[in-house]
FIROLO-645153 format. One record per atom (N, C-alpha, C): x, y, z. Coordinates in steps of 0.02 Angstrom, whole numbers, plus 50000, padded with zeros to 5 digits. Layout:
<pts>
XYZ;...
</pts>
This chain:
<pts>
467314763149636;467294769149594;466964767249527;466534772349501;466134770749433;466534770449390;466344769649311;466744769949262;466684777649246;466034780049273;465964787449242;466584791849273;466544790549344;466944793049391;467594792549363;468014785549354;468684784949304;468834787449253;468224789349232;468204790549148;468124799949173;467914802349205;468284808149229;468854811949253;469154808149283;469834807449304;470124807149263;470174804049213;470424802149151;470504807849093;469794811249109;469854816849061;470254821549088;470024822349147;470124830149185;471234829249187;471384822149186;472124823149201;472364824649111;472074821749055;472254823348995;472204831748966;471624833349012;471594841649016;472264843349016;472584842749105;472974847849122;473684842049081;473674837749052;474094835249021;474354840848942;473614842048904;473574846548854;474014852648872;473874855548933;474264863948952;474784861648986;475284856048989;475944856648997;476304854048936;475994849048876;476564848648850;476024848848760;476424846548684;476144849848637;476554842848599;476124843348542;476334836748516;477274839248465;477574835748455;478314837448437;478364836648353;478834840148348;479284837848289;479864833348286;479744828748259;480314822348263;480874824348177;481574824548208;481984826548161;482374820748137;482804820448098;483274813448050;483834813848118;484074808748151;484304804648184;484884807148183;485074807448110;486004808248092;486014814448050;486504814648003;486434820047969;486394816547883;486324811247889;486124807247827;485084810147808;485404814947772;484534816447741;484324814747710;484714808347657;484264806447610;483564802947612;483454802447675;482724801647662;482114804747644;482324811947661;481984816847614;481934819047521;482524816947521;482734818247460;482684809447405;483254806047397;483174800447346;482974793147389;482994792147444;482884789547509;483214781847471;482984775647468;483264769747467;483964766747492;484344766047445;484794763147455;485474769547477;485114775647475;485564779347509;485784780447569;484764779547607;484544779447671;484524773547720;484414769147693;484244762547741;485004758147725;485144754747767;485704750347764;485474743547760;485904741147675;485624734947656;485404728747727;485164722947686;485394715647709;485664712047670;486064706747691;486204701147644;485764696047651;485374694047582;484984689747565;485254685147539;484864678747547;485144671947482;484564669347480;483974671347415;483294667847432;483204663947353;482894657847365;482994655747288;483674653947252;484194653447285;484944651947258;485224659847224;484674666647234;485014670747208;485084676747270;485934677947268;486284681047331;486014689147318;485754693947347;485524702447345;485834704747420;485634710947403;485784714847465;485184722247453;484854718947463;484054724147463;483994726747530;483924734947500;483834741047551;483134740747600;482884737347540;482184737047587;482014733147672;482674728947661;482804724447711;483004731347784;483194735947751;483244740947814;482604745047828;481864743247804;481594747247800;481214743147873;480414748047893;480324745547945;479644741847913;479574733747961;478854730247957;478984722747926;478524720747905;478634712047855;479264712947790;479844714547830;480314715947770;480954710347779;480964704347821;481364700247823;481214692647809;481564687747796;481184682047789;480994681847727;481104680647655;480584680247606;480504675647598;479814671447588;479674664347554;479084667947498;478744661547448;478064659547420;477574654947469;477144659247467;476494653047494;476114648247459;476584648947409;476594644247348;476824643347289;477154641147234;477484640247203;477254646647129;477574651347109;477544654347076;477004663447111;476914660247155;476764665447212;477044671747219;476794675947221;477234685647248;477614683947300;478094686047302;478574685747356;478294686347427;478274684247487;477944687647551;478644688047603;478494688947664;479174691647730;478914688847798;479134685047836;478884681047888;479284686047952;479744689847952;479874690547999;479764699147997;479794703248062;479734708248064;480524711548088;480504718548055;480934722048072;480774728648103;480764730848193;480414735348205;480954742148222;481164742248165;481214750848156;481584751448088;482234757648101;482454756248026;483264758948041;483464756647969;484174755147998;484474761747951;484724767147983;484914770847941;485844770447942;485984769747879;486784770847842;487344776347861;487544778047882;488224781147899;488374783447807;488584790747830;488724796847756;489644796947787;489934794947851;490494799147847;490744790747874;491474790547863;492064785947888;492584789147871;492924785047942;493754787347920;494224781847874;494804784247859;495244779647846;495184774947840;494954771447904;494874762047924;494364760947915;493954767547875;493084763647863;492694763347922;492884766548004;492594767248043;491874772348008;491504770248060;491034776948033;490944782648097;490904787448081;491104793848126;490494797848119;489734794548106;489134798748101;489144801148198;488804804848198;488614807848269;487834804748285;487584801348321;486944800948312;486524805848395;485904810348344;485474814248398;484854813248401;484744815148473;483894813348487;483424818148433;483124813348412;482554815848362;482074820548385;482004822548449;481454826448451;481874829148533;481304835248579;481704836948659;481124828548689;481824829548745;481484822848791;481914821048864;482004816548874;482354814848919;482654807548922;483374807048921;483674800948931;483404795848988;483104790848964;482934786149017;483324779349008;483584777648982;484104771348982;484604772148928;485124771148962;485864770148944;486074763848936;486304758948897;486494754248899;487294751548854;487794751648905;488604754248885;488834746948868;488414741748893;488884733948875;488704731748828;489064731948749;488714728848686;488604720748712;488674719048750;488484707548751;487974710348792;487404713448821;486874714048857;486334713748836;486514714648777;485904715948714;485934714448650;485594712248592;485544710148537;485564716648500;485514723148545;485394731048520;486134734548519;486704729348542;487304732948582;487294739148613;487604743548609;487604747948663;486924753448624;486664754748665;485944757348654;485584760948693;485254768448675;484934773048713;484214774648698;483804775448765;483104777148773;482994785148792;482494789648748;482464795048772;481704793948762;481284796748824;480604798248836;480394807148812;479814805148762;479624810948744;478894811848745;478804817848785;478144820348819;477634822048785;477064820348746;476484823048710;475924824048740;475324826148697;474974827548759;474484820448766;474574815448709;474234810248725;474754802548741;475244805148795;475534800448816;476374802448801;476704795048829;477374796748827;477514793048740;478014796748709;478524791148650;479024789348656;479344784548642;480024783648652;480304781848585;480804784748592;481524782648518;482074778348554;482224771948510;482874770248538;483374769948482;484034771048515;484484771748460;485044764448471;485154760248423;485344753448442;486124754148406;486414748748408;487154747048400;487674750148398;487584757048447;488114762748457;488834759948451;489514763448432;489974764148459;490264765248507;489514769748541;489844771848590;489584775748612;489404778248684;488634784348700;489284789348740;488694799248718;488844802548771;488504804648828;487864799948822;487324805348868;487334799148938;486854802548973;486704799949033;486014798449069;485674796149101;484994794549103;485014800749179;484334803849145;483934810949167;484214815149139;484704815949099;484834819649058;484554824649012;484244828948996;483564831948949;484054834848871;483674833648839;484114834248782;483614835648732;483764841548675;483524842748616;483754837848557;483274841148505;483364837148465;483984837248417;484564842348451;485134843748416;485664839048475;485214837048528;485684833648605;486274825748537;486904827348548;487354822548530;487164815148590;486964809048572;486664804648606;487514801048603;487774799048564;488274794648554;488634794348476;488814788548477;489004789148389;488794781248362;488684782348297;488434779648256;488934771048242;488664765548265;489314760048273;488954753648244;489354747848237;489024738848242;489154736648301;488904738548353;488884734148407;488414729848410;488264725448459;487844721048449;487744713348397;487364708948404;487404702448359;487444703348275;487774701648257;487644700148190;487944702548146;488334710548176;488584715448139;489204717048105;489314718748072;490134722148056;490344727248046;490874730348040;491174737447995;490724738647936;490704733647896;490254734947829;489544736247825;489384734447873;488624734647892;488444737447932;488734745147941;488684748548031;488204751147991;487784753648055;487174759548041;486624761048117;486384764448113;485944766248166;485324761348152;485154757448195;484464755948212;484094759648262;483524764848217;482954768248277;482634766548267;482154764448336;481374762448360;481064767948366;480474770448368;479914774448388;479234770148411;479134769948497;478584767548502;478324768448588;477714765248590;477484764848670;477814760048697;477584762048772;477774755548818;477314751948817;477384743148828;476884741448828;476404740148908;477024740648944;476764738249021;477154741749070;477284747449104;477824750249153;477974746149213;477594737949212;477784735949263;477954729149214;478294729149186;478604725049134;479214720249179;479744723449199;479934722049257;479814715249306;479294718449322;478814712949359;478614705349332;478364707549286;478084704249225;478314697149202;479034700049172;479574698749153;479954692049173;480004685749174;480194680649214;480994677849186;481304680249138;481924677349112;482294682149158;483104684849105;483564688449136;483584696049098;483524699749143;483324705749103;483614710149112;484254713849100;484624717749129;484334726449106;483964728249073;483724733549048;483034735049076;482604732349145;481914735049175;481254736149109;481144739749127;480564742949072;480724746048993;481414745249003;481824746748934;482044740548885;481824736748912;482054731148875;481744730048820;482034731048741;481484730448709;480824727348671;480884720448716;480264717148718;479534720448745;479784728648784;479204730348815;479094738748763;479534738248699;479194744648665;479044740848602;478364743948598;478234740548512;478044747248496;478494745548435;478714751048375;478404750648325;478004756248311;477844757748220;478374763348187;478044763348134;478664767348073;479004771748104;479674772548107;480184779548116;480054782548046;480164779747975;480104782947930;479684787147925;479014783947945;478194786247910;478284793047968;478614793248041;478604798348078;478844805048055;479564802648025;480184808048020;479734811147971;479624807647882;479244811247843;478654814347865;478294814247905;477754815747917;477894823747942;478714825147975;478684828748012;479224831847964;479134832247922;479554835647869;479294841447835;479834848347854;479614854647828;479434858347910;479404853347956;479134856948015;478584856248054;478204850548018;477564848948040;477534844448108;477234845648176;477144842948213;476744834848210;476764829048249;476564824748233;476084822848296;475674819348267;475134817448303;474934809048327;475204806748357;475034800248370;474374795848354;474084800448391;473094796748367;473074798048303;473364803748283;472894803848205;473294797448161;473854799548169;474224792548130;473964786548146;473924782948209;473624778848236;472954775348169;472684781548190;471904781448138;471964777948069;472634778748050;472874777547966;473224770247976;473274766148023;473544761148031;472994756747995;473034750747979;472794745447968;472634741948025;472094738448034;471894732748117;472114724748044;472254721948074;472384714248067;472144709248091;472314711148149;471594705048213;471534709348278;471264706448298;470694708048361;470604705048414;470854705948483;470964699948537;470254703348575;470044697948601;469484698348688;469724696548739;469924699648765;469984700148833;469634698348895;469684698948954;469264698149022;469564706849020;469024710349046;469134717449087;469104717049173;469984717249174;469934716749220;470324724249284;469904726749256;470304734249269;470634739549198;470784744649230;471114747849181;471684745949166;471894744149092;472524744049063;473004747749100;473674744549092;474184751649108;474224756049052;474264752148995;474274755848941;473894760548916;473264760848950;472664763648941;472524771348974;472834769949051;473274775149084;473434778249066;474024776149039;474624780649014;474374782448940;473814780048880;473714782548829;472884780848832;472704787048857;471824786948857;471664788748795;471774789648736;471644791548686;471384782848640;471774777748664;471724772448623;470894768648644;470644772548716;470094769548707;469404772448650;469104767448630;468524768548588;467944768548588;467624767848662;467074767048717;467114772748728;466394775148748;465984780548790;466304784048829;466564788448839;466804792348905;466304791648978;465574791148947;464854793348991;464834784049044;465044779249021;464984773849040;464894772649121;464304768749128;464484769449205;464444762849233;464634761049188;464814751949213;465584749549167;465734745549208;466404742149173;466124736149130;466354738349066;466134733448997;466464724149030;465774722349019;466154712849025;466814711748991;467174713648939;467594711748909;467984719248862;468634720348836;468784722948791;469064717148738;468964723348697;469374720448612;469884725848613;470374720148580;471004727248617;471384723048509;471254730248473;471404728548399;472294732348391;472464726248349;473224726548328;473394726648243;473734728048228;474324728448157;474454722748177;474574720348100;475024715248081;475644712748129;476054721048133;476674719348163;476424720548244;475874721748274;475804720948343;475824726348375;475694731348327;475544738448373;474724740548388;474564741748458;473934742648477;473544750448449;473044747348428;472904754048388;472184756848408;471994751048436;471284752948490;471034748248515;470584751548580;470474746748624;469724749648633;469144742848628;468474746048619;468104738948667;467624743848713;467044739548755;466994732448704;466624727248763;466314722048730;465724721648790;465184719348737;464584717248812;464474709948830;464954705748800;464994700348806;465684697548857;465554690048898;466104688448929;466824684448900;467184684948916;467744679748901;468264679348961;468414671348972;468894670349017;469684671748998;469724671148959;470384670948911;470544674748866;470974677348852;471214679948781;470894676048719;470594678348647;470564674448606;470344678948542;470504675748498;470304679948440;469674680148404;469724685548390;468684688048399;468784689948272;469334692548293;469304693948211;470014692648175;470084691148092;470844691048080;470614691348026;471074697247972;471244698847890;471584693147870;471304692047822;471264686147772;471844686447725;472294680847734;472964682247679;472984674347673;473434676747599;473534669847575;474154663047603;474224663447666;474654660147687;474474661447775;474904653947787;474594654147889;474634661847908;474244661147970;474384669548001;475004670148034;475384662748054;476024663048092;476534667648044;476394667847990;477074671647945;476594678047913;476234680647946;476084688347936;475934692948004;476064688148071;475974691948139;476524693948203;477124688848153;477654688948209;477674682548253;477254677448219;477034672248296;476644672348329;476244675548320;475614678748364;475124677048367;474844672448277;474304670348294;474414665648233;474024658848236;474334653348185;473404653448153;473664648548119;472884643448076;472944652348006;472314649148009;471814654447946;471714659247961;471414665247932;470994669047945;470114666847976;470134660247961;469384654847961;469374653048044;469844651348058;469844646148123;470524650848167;470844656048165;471314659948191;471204657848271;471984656348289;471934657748366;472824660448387;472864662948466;473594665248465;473774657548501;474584660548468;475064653048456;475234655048541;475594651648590;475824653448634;476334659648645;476524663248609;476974670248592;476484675048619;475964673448555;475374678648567;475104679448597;474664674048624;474514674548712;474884676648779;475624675748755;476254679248818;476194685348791;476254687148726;476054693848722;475364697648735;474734697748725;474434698648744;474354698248858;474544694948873;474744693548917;474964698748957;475514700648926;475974706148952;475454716448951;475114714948900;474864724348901;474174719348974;473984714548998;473514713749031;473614712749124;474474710949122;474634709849181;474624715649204;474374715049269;474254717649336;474444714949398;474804716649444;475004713049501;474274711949530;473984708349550;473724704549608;472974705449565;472894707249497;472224706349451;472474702549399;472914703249335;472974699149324;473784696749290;473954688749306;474624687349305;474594681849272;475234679649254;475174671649234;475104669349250;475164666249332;475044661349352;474234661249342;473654665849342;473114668749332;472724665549277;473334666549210;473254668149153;473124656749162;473624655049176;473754646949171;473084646049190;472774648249241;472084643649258;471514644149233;471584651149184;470964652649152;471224649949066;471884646749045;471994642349013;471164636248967;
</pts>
């Protein structure tokens, strides 16, 4: 089959994709609004810091992106954040007596429950829910992490008023003092993740090594007053960071499921030798564009220039300079993963073209 031919198919299903569903309004999680209103330390739920011998508890630490980890990349240096935080942690407005917190937490937008997860030791998320939401350029997903405790059920369809569970510290790390909602907003990266997947994985395609998340904040505001939100266009406003090459070796799944991220010709009637498949800092794919050149391997074709290794501005993803950039072994398992294909391409695949 041609590329023109695919690249028809492609359109003609995003057509009748357009006349069943409409891009959404994503609403506040809880009934904690201050993010509309004075947002900080009202909205996000601190961390405890100890950086420099001096102890904080900065809100920002609940915010989403390079907000954990602070070092200098050199001595008298701006502060920088090595680790990522992918979503945001919103604070509990109500407790009882014992300081429980008694927020209600609801699906942000209509969708459908696709994973339930009731055993807080299963997950670093404790008890934690997935709802799939239908646009017309692909699916989104919200997850809601360290519940107390869930009411819903998977196939469940639920608005954005649907009661998901309640607002808890389940999961690593947490306490009474520090309860709050952690929500994700993001794609899948691979629906055969599963597959993929070689450790112990009790959550399938829900696991959230396979959703990478950009801003809940930058969403909710965006959709504040009533305004519908748009994936690509936001997309568009992202920052690229680096730039992987690929082998093309078929269509992405991801590509599938979000034809919008390609940046090539619709008219094409050959399959490009290679893609460049461009990322954020924190590892969200923001486009994927022809190359007429070959590559066996994953490798990095471009990288934004900062004053310190790229290992502490990518997540692990990619070490050295901006000069000599390559991915660390993370990044190549990541990259890895949006490229696997059963019986095109796999790791064992991936090892020989090493």
């Amino acid at each position: 089959m041609t590329i023109g031919r695919i690249s028809a198919i492609i359109v003609a299903l995003c057509a009748a994709a357009w006349a069943q569903t409409r891009d959404l309004v994503y609403h506040l999680p809880t009934d904690n609004t201050a993010l509309y209103t004075t947002g900080g330390d009202d909205y996000f739920m601190y961390v405890d810091r100890n950086f420099e011998g001096v102890k904080s508890r900065p809100w920002e630490g609940g915010t989403y992106g390079m907000v954990r980890n602070p070092f200098r990349p050199q001595p008298g240096a701006p502060v920088m954040y090595s680790r990522l935080h992918e979503g945001i942690d919103v604070k509990p407005i109500e407790r009882d007596a014992q300081s429980e917190p008694q927020d209600d937490v609801r699906a942000i937008a209509p969708g459908k429950v696709v994973h339930v997860s009731t055993n807080p030791r299963h997950s670093n998320y404790g008890r934690y829910v997935v709802v799939a939401h239908e646009v017309p350029e692909g699916t989104i997903y919200s997850l809601y992490a360290h519940l107390s405790s869930t009411t819903c059920s998977v196939g469940q369809k639920v608005t954005h008023r649907s009661v998901l569970g309640r607002l808890g510290y389940s999961g690593v790390g947490l306490d009474k003092k520090r309860a709050h909602l952690h929500l994700e907003i993001g794609l899948m990266i691979n629906q055969h993740f599963a597959d993929f997947f070689t450790g112990e994985n009790k959550h399938g395609n829900f696991n959230g090594m396979n959703l990478a998340g950009f801003d809940p904040a930058a969403v909710l505001k965006a959709c504040q007053g009533g305004r519908a939100f748009s994936i690509s266009r936001y997309f568009s406003t992202l920052r690229e960071h680096y730039r992987v090459a690929v082998p093309c070796v078929g269509a992405l799944d991801i590509l599938k499921r979000h034809p919008f991220l390609y940046k090539g010709s619709r008219t094409e009637r050959r399959r490009p030798e290679s893609l460049e498949l461009a990322f954020t800092a924190e590892g969200v794919l923001i486009g994927i564009y022809p190359a007429d050149y070959s590559v066996e391997s994953p490798r990095i074709v471009s990288c934004r220039q900062m004053p310190t290794v790229q290992q502490n501005c990518t997540v692990n993803r990619v070490k050295n300079s901006s000069v000599n950039a390559a991915l660390t072994r993370s990044g190549l398992n990541y990259i890895t993963q949006y490229l696997w294909q059963q019986g095109l391409y796999s790791p064992a695949r991936m090892a020989k073209t090493r």
